[in-house]
ZADRENLO-633343 format. One record per residue (C-alpha): residue in one letter; x, y, z. Coordinates in nm, 2 decimals, decimal comma. Example, Ala and Ser with C-alpha at 12.3 -4.5 7.8 and 13.67 -1.06 7.14 Angstrom:
<atoms>
('A' (1,23 -0,45 0,78));
('S' (1,37 -0,11 0,71));
</atoms>
This chain:
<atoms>
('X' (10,16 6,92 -11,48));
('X' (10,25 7,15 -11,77));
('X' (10,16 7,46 -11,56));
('X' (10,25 7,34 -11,21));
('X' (10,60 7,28 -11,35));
('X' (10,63 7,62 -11,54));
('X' (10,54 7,81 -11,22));
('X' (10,75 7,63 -11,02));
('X' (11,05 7,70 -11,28));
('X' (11,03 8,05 -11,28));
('X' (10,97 8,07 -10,89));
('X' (11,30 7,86 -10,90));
('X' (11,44 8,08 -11,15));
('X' (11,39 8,36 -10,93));
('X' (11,49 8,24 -10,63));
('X' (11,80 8,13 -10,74));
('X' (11,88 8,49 -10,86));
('X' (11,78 8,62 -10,52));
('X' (11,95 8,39 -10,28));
('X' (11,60 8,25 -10,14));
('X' (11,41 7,98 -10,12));
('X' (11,03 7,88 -10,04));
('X' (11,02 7,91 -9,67));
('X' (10,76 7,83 -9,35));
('X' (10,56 8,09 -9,18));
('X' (10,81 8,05 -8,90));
('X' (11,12 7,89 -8,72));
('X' (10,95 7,56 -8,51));
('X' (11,14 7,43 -8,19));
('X' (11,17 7,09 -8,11));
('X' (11,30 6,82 -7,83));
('X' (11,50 6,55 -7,90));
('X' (11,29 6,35 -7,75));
('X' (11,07 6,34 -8,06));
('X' (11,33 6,07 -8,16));
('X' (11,39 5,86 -7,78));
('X' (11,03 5,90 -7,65));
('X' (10,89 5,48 -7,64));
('X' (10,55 5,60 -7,61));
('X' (10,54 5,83 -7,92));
('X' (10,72 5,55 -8,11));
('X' (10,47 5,34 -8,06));
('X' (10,16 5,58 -8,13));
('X' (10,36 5,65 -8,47));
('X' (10,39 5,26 -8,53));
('X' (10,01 5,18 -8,47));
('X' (9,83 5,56 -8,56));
('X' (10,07 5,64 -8,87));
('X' (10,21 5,26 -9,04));
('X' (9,90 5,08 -8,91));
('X' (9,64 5,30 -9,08));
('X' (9,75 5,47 -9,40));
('X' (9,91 5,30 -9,73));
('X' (10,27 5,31 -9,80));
('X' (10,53 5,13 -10,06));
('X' (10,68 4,82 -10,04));
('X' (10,80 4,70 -10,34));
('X' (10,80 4,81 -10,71));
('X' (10,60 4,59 -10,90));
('X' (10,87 4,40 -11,09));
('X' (11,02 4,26 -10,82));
('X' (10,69 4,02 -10,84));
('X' (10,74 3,96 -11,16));
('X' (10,58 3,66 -11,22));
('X' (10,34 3,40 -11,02));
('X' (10,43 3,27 -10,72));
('X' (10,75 3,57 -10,68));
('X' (10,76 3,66 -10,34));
('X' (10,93 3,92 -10,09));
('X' (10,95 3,90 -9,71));
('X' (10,91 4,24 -9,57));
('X' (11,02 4,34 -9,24));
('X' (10,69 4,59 -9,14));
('X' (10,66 4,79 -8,74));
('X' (10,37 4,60 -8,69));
('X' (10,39 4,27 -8,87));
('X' (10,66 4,05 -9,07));
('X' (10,50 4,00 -9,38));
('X' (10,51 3,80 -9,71));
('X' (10,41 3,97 -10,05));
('X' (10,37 3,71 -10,28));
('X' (10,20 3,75 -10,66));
('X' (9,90 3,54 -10,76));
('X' (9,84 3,30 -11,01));
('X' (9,55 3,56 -11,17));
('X' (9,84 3,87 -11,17));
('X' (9,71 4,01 -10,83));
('X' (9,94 4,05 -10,55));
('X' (9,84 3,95 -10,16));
('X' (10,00 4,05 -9,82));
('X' (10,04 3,76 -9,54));
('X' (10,16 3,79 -9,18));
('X' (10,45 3,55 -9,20));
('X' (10,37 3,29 -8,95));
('X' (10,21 3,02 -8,92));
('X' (9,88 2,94 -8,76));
('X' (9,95 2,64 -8,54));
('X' (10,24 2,75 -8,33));
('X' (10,40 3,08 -8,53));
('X' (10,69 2,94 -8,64));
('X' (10,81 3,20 -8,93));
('X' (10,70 3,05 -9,27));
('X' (10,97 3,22 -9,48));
('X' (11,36 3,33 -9,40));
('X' (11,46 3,45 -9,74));
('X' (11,41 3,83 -9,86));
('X' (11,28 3,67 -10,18));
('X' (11,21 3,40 -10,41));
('X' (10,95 3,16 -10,57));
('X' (10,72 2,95 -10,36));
('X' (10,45 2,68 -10,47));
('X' (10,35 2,62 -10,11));
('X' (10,43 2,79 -9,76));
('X' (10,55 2,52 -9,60));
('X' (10,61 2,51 -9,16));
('X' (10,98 2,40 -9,03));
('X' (10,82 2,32 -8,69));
('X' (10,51 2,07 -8,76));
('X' (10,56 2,07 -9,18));
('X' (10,17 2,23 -9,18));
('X' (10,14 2,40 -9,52));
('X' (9,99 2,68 -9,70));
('X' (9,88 2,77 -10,09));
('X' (9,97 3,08 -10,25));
('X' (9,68 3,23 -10,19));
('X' (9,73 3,20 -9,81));
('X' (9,49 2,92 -9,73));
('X' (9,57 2,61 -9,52));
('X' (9,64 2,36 -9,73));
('X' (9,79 2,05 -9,50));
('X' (9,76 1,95 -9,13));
('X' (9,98 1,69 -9,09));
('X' (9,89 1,37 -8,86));
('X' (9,55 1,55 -8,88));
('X' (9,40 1,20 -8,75));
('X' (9,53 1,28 -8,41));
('X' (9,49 1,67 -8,44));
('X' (9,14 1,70 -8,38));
('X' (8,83 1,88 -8,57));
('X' (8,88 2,26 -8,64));
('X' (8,73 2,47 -8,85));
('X' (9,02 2,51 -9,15));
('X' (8,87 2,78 -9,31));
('X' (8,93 3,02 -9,06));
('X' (9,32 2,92 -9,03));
('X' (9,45 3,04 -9,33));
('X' (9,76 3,28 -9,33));
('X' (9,58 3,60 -9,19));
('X' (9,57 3,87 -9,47));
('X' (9,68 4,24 -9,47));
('X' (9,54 4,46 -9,70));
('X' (9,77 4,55 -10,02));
('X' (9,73 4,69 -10,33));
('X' (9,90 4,74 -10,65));
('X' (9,91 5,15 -10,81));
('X' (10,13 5,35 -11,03));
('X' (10,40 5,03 -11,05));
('X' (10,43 5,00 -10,68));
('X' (10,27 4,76 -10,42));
('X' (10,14 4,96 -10,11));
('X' (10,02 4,77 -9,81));
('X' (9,86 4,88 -9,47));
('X' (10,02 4,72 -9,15));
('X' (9,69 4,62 -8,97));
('X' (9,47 4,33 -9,10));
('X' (9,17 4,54 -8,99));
('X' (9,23 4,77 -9,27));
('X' (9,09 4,84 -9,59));
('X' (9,33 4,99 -9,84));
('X' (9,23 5,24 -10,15));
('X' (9,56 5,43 -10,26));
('X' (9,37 5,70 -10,47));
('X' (9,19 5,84 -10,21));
('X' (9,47 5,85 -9,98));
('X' (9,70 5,99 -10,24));
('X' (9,44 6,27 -10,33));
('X' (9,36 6,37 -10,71));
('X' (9,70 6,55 -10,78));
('X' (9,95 6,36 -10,66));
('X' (9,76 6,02 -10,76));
('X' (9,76 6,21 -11,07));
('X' (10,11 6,33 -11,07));
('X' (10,22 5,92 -11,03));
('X' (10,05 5,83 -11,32));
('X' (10,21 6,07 -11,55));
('X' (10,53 5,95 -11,44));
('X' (10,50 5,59 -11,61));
('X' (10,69 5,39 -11,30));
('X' (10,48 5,10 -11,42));
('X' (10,68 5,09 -11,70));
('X' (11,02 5,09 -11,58));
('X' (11,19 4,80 -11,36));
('X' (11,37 4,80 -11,02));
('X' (11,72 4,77 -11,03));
('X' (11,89 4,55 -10,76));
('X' (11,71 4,75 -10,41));
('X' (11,89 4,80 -10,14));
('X' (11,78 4,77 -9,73));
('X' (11,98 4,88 -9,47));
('X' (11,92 4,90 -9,08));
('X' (12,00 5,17 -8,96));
('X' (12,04 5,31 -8,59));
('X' (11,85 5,59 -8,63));
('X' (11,51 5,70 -8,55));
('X' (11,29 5,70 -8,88));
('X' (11,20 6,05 -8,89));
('X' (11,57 6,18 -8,87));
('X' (11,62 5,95 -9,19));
('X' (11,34 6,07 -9,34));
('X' (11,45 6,45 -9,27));
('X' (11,81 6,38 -9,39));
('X' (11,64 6,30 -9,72));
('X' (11,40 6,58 -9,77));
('X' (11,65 6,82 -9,69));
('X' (11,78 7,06 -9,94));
('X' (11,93 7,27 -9,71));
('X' (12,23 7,06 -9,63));
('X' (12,40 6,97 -9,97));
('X' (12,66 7,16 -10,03));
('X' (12,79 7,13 -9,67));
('X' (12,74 6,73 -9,63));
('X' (12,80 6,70 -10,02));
('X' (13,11 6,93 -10,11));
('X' (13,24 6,68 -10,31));
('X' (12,94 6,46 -10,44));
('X' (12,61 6,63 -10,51));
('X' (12,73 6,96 -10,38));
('X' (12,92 7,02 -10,68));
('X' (12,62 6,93 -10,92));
('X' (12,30 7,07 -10,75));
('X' (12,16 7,37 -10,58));
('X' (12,18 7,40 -10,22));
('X' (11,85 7,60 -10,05));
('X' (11,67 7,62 -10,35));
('X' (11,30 7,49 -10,38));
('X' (10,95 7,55 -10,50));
('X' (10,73 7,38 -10,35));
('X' (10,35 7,25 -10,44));
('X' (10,20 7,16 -10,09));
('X' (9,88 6,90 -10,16));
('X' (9,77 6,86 -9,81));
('X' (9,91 6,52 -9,67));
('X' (10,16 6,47 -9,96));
('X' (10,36 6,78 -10,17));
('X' (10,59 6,78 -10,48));
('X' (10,90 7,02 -10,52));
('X' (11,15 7,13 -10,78));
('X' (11,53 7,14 -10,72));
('X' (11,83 7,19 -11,01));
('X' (12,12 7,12 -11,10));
('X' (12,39 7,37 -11,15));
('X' (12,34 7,37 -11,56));
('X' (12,02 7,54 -11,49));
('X' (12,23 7,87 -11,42));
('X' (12,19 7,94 -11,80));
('X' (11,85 8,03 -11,75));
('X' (11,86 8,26 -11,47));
('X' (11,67 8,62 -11,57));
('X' (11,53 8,43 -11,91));
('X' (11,18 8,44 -11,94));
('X' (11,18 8,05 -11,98));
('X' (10,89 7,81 -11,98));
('X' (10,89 7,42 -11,94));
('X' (11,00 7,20 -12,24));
('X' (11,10 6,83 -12,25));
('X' (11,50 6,99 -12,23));
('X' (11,44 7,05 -11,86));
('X' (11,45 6,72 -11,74));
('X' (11,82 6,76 -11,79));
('X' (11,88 7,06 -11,51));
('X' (11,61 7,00 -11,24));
('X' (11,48 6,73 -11,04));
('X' (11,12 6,66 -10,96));
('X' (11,04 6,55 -10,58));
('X' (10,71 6,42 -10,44));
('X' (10,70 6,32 -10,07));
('X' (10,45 6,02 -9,99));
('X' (10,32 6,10 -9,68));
('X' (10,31 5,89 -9,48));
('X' (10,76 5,79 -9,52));
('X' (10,86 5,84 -9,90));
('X' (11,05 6,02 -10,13));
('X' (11,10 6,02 -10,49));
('X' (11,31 6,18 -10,74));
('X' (11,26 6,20 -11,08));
('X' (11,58 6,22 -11,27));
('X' (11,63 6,31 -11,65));
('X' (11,74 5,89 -11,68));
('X' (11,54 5,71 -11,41));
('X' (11,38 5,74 -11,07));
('X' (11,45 5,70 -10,70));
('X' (11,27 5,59 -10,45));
('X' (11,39 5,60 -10,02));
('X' (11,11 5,49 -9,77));
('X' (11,18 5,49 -9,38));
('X' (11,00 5,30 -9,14));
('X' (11,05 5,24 -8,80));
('X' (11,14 4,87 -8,64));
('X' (10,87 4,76 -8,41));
('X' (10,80 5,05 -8,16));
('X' (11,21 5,11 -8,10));
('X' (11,28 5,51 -8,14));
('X' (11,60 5,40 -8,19));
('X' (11,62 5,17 -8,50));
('X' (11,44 5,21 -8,83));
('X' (11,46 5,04 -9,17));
('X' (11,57 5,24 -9,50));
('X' (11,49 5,10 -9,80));
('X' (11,63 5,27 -10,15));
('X' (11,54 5,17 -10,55));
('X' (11,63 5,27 -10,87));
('X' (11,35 5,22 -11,15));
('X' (11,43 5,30 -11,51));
('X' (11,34 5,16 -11,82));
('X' (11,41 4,83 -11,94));
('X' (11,69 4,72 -12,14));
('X' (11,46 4,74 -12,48));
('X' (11,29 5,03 -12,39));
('X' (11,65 5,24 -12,33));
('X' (11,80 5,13 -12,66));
('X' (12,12 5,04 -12,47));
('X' (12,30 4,71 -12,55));
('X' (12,23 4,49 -12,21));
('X' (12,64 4,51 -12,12));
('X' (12,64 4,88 -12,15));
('X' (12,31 4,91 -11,94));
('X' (12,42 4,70 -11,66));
('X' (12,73 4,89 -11,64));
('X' (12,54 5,20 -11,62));
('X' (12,33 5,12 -11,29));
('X' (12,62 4,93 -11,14));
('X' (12,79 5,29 -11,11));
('X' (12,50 5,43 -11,07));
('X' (12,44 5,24 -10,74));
('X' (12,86 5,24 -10,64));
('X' (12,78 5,64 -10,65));
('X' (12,46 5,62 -10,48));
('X' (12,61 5,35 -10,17));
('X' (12,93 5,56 -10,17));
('X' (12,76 5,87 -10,07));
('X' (12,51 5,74 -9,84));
('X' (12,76 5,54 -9,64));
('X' (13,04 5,81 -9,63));
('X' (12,85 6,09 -9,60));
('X' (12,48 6,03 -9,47));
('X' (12,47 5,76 -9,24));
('X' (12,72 5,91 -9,00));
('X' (12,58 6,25 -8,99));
('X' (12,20 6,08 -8,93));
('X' (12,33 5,82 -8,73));
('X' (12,53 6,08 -8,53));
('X' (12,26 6,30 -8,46));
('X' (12,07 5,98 -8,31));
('X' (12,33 5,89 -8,06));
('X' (12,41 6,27 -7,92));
('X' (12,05 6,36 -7,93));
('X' (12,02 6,10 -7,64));
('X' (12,20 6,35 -7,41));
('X' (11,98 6,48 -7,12));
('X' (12,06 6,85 -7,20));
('X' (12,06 6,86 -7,55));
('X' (11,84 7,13 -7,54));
('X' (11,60 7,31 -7,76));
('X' (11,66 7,31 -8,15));
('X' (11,52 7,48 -8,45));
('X' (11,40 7,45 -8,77));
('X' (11,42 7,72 -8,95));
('X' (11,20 7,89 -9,21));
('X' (11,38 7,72 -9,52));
('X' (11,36 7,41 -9,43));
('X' (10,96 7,38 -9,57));
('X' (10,99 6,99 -9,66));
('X' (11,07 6,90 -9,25));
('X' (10,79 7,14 -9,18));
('X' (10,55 6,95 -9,40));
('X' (10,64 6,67 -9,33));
('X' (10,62 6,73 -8,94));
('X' (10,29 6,87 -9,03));
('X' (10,14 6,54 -9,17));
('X' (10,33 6,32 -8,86));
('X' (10,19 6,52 -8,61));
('X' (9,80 6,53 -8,79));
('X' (9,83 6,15 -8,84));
('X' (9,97 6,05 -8,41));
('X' (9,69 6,28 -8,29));
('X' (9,41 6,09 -8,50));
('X' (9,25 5,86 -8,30));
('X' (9,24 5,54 -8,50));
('X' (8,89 5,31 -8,57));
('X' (8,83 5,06 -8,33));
</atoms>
């Protein structure tokens, strides 16, 4: 990484002195109905979140055997619950006799899945455990009625699943040898999540998604938040294929500007490292800690989507903070964080989902600068026109 981030300083160096930016080959048009159209919603649910990996959780928040998470997926509702040998497994959260949903709460600790409706009950490790009355339920073959399993796996300090139990999942090969690579040098698996967030949004996925790959916007949706801190329209960009990493800064780096300057640990304090996780991540790496926003749609509605946002940093040891001081440093971390996303991103993204519903909304463009959207369009558009394995 040593040379991909000294290129991409001195590319951002110079743009910054020039007034440019890494751009597209060209302005794209596009319809608003890329965000109302039912049918493509639900080729995005099935051809995009029911075939390739993507994050769930962070690691910690399975901490120990038997922690589980309830995850609201566009295919499936799920449970993620931690084994007894350290592994972690994926179930679809309902029950085998009659569907009744097995778990309500977002997380928690559970010994034994247990039914509301008939009381049948489940192990850990998703097989049936209990049939009850089974004198007068008849012969079946319980082996085959376990929980029905959907293919997860733990990487770099996250748990990534495939919605689609015909799956197989390997996170490497879908991540590709640099930005697999790029992951691992970032330690995530030794930091911890920090209180995540979920919010439901009314807002198709992929305007969510934009809103948060967009440098373009800061200073004019920001003027009083991260406007003031970080460049607006300034990015250099490393394009892997399906996934891509980019550098933005912060104002401080103007003190470099026409230095001949290469990389050194001191950097982490006036830029900001950003990888896009195809197929509906982001992550920032800050000087302190990380952030990670994924966007997934709900069910095949263009209109809803879920956005889920975490903040990973090292552990109360590792940051040499007393425990008081570190708690209150997240808590205003994430009053920050909440303030601007609900004051000043939600109604500009949930905005442009209502009026984009208007019959003559016309043609609109994105423009040359706006390279992350264009990537990002680019791997959405590969991924919907891939006919998936029967």
């Amino acid at each position: 990484m040593q040379t991909v981030r000294d290129r991409a300083l001195r590319k951002l160096l110079t743009h910054l002195s020039d007034s440019v930016t890494d751009q597209w080959d060209e302005i794209a048009p596009f319809q608003s109905s890329d965000y109302h159209d039912p049918a493509l919603a639900e080729l995005e649910r099935d051809r995009i979140f029911g075939e390739v990996p993507f994050i769930v959780a962070h690691s910690t928040e399975l901490a120990g055997k038997n922690d589980f998470i309830s995850v609201e997926l566009p295919r499936n509702k799920a449970i993620v619950i931690r084994q007894k040998d350290g592994s972690v497994k994926a179930f679809v959260n309902a029950c085998r006799h009659r569907g009744a949903e097995l778990v309500t709460e977002e997380s928690g600790k559970c010994r034994i899945f247990s039914c509301p409706y008939h009381r049948w009950s489940y192990d850990p490790d998703g097989r049936l455990r209990n049939v009850t009355l089974d004198n007068t339920f008849g012969d079946f073959d319980r082996s085959r009625f376990g929980l029905v399993e959907l293919p997860v796996e733990e990487r770099h300090g996250f748990v990534w699943i495939i919605d689609n139990a015909r799956r197989e999942i390997d996170v490497a090969a879908w991540l590709g040898p640099e930005m697999d690579g790029i992951l691992a040098g970032f330690g995530i698996d030794r930091l911890v999540s920090i209180d995540p967030h979920t919010y439901r949004r009314p807002t198709n996925w992929k305007i969510m998604q934009d809103g948060f790959l967009d440098n373009y916007h800061v200073k004019y949706a920001h003027p009083n938040t991260a406007g003031k801190m970080l460049h607006t329209n300034a990015v250099a960009m490393e394009d892997y294929g399906r996934h891509f990493w980019f550098l933005t800064s912060r104002k401080s780096i103007d003190q470099f500007i026409g230095q001949d300057v290469t990389w050194d640990p001191s950097m982490v304090n006036h830029t900001i490292e950003s990888c896009f996780l195809a197929p509906n991540t982001m992550l920032l790496k800050h000087a302190t800690h990380i952030e990670l926003l994924t966007f997934r749609p709900v069910g095949a509605d263009p209109n809803e989507s879920i956005m889920q946002m975490r903040v990973m940093a090292p552990t109360v040891e590792d940051s040499g903070l007393a425990e008081e001081h570190w708690e209150k440093r997240w808590k205003k971390n994430w009053d920050i964080l909440i303030s601007i996303l609900h004051d000043e991103d939600f109604p500009i993204l949930d905005g442009s989902q209502r009026v984009l519903s208007s019959m003559d909304a016309g043609t609109m463009l994105l423009g040359r600068n706006e390279l992350a959207s264009h990537l990002f369009r680019r791997e959405v558009r590969r991924l919907v026109e891939t006919a998936p394995e029967v």
